[in-house]
Every structure is written in structure tokens, then in C-alpha cells.
C-alpha positions as MATLAB code, in Angstrom:
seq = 'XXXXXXXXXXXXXXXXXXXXXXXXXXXXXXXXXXXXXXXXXXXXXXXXXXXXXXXXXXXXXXXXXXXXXXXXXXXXXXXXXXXXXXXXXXXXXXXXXXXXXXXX';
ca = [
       7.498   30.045    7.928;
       5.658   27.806    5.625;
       4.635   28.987    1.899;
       1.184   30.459    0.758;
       0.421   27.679   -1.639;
       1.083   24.873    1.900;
      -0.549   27.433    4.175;
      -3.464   27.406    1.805;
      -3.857   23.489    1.363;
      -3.225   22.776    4.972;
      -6.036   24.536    6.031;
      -8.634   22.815    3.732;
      -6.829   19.478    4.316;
      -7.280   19.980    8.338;
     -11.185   20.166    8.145;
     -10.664   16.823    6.568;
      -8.135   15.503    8.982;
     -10.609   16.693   11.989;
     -13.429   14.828   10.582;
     -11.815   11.696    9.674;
     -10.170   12.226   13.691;
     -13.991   12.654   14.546;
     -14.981    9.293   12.676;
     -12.293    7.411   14.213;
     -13.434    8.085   18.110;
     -17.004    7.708   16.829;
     -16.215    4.252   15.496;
     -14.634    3.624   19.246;
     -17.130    4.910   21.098;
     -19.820    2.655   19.502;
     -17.717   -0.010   19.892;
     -17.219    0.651   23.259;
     -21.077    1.017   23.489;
     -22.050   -2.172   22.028;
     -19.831   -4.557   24.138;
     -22.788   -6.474   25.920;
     -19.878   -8.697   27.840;
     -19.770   -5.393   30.026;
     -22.412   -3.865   32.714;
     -23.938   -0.122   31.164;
     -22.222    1.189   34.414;
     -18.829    0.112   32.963;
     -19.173    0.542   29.426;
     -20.291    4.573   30.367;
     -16.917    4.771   32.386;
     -15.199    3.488   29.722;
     -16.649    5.979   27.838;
     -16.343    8.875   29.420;
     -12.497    8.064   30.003;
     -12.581    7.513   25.678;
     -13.981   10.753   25.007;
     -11.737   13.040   27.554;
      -8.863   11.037   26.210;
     -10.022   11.797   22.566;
     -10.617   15.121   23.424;
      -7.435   15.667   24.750;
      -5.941   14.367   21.794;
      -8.354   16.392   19.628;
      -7.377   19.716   21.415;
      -3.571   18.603   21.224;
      -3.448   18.245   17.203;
      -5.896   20.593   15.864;
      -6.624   23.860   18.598;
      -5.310   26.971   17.254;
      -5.076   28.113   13.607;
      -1.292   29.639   13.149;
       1.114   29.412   10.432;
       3.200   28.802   13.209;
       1.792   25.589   14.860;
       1.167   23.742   10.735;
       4.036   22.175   10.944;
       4.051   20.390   14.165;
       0.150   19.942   13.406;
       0.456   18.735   10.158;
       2.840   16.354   11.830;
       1.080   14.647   14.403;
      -1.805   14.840   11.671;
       0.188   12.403    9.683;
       1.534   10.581   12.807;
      -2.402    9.722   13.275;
      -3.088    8.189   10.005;
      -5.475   11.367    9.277;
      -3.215   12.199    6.052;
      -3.232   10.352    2.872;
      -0.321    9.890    1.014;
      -1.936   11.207   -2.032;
      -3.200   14.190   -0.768;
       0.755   15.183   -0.133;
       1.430   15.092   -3.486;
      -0.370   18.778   -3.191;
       2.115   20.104   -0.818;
       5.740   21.252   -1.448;
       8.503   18.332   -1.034;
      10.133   21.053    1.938;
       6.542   20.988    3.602;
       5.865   17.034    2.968;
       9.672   16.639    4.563;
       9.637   18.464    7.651;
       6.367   17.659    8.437;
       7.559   13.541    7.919;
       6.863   12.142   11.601;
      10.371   10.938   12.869;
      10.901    7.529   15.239;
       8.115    5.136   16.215;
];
């Protein structure tokens, strides 16, 4: 169980971490848009496959609002670049350490 005060910051800190997710495969998917080297019937396969994958992902790191699942969120959060370092300064050094991602 995490504590009140990390409970309370990781829930305004993952509307943040959504939209800057949200930017990300916004920024792709125009890229993928604007690549005139392709036909429009590729570039909307491409596409689609971007979106369901970013969904995917999406679903994967941010469905469900438990105290139970802010850890491994929080995680994989930070694992996408979607945390700044500064904005853990907030957080308890217990909550910043477990939710560290571990190996490549």
C-alpha cells in the first residue's frame, strides 16, 4: 500500500503523464501522415497499426484507477519517459524507489 500524500500526487501527475502519452502518438501519427515517399493506402495502414498499437499501450499503463496498480503504473509511466525527474522530488524516496524501472 502506497501513502496518502503519493496516492494523492500520483493521481494529478497521471492526467499529465496521459497527455504527454497522448502528444507523443499524436506527434507519430502526423509524422506518419505526412510521409509523401508513401501511397495514402499505406500511410492509413500504417496508421491504423500506430494507433491500435498506441492504444494498446495506452490501455496497458494507464486503465484502471487503484492504489493497487500505482506502483506498477507509475513504473512503466517512468519507463516511457512520461515522468520528469523533477516532478519526483514530490513523491516519497520509498515511492520514487520502488517505482525506479529495473533492466533495459
Amino acid at each position: 500500500m502506497i501513502k496518502e500524500s503519493d496516492w494523492k500526487r500520483f493521481s494529478r501527475l497521471k492526467e499529465t503523464a496521459l497527455d504527454r502519452y497522448c502528444e507523443r502518438a499524436l506527434a507519430d501519427c502526423r509524422a506518419t501522415m505526412e510521409q509523401d515517399d508513401r501511397s495514402n493506402h499505406e500511410r492509413f495502414l500504417d496508421l491504423y497499426e500506430q494507433v491500435r498499437e498506441a492504444d494498446k499501450r495506452l490501455a496497458f499503463i494507464f486503465d484502471g484507477h487503484a492504489r493497487s496498480k500505482a506502483l506498477d503504473q507509475f513504473t512503466c509511466m517512468r519507463r516511457e519517459g512520461l515522468i520528469e525527474d523533477a516532478e519526483l522530488e514530490a513523491f516519497t524516496t520509498e515511492f520514487e524507489e520502488k517505482t525506479r524501472p529495473q533492466g533495459p
